[in-house]
C-alpha positions in Angstrom: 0.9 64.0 26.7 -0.3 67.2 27.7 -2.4 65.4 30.6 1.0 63.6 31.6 2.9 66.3 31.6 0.4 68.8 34.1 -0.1 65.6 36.4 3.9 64.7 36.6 5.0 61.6 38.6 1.5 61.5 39.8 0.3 60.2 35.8 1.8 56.9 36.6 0.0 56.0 39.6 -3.3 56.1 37.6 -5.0 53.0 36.1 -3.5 51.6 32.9 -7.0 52.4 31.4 -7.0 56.5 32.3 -3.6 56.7 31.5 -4.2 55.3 28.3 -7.1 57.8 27.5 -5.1 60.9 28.4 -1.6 60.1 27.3 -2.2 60.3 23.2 -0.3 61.7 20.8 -0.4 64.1 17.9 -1.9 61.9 15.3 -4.0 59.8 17.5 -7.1 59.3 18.7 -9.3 58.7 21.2 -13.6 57.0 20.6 -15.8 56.2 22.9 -19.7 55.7 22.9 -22.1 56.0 26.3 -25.2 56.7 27.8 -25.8 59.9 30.0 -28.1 58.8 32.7 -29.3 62.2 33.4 -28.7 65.5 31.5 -29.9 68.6 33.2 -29.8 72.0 32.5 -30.4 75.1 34.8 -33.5 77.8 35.4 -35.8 78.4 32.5 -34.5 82.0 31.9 -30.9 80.9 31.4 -32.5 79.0 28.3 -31.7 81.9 25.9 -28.3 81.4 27.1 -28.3 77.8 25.9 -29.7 78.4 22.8 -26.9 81.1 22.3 -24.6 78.3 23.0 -25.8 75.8 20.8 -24.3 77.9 17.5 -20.9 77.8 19.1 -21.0 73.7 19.9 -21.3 74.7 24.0 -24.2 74.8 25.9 -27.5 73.7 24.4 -31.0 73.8 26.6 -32.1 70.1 26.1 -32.0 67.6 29.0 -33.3 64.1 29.5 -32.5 60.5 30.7 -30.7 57.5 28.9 -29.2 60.0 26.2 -26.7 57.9 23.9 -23.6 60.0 23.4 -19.7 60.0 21.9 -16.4 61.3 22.9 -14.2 62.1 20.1 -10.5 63.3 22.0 -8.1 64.1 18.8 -4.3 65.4 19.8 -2.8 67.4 16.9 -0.3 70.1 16.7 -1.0 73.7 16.9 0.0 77.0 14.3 2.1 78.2 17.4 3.5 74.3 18.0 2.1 73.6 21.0 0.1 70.3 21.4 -3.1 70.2 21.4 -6.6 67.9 22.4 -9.9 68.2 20.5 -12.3 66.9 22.5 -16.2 66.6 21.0 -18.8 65.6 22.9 -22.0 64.9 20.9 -25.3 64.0 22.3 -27.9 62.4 20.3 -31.4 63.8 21.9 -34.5 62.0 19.8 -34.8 64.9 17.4 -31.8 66.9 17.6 -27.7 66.0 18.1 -26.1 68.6 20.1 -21.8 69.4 21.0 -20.0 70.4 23.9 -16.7 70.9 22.1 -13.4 72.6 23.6 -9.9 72.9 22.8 -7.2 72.2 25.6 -3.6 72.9 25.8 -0.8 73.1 28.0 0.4 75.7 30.1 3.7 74.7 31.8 4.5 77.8 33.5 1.3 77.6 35.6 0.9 73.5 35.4 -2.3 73.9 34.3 -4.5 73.1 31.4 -6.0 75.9 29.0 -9.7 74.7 28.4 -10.8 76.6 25.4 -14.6 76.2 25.1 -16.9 76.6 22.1 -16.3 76.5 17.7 -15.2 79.1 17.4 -14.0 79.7 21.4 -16.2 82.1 23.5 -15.1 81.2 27.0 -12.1 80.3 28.5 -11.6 78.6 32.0 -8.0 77.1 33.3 -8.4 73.1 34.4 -6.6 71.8 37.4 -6.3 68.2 36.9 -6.0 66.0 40.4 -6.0 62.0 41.1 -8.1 61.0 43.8 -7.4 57.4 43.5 -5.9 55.1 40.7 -8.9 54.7 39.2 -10.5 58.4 39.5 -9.7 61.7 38.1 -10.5 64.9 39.6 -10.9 68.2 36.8 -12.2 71.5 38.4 -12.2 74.9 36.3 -10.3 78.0 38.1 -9.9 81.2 36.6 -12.5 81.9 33.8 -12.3 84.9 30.8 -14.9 86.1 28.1 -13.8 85.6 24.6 -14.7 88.4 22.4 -12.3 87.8 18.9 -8.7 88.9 20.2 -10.4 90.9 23.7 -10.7 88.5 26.0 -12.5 89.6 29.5 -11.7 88.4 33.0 -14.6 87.4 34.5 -15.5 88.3 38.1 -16.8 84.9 40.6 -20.1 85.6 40.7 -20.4 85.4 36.7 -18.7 82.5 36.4 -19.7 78.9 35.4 -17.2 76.5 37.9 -16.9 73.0 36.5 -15.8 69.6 38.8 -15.3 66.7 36.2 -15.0 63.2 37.9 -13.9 60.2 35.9 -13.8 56.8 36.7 -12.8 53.2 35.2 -14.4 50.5 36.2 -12.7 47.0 35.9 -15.5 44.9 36.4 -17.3 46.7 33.4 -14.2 47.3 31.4 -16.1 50.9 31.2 -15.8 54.6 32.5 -18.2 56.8 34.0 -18.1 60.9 34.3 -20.0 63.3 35.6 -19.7 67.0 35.0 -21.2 69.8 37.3 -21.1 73.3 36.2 -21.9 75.8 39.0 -22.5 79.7 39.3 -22.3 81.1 43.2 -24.9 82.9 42.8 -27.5 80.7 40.5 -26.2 77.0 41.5 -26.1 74.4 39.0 -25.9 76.2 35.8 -25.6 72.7 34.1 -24.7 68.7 34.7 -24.9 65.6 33.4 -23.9 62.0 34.6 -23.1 58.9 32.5 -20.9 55.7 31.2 -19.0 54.9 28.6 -16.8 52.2 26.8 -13.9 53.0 24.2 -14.8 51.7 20.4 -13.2 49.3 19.3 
């Protein structure tokens, strides 16, 4: 609902499919299983970076091709009762499964969403969610802050990591496909992947 409630009148005009795998509710659930076509990560000294990552379920410095992968999205309620989305995103390299995991929320004073990122969170970046067409969704990150326990640090442009997330059903396929492209001004593609996926059944 949280999804619904940022996009407005706008929610309804999205494929049955996309609306279905952003409207759920606390208590639901929603699986999905894929391949990532292409995983890539960004220059070799921003590896220690990734590795730092991997302990909080964020970045991680492995990339490939044909990488199986799951989406776990799980709405709950919060302490503070606000509704939340779980999403995990696993990724099941040959010797080694890694997570991109984040926690989102809604703001409704801003009509954005709150993209907490990490286990426990280390980054924070706000998501402004857009339809481009009924079947594709738009997400880019906007303003971005450094979680250190309660501090939490706004972080200046050129330090930050600028996501676009497109998503996309496919009737034909009865499958969606995402790709995700994190970007620094100053570095470039800090780190991307691209890839398709069907809902369990």
């Amino acid at each position: 609902m949280i999804y619904e409630n940022v996009l407005g009148e706008q929610f309804k005009t999205l494929h049955p499919a996309l609306q279905k795998r952003y409207s759920i509710k606390p208590g639901q659930s929603f699986r999905a299983s894929g391949v990532m076509d292409e995983i890539k990560g960004g220059p070799f000294w921003l590896y220690p970076l990734f590795y730092f990552g991997v302990s909080f379920k964020l970045f991680f410095p492995e990339h490939g091709k044909q990488v199986p992968f799951t989406i776990l999205n799980k709405a709950k309620t919060g302490s503070n009762g606000e509704m939340q989305i779980h999403w995990e995103r696993a990724f099941y390299f040959p010797k080694k499964t890694r997570y991109f995991n984040a926690l989102m929320s809604e703001s409704s004073s801003q009509n954005i969403i709150k993209d907490y990122l990490g286990e426990p969170s280390v980054f924070y970046s706000d998501l402004s969610f857009q339809i481009e067409s009924s079947n594709t969704l738009t997400i880019t990150s906007k303003k971005q802050r450094l979680l250190l326990g309660k501090l939490e640090i706004p972080l200046p442009r050129l330090f930050q990591g600028l996501a676009t997330v497109k998503e996309t059903y496919h009737e034909d396929s009865d499958s969606f496909t995402i790709s995700v492209s994190v970007r620094n001004p100053l570095i470039g593609t800090v780190f991307s992947y691209k890839g398709a996926f069907k809902e369990d059944a």
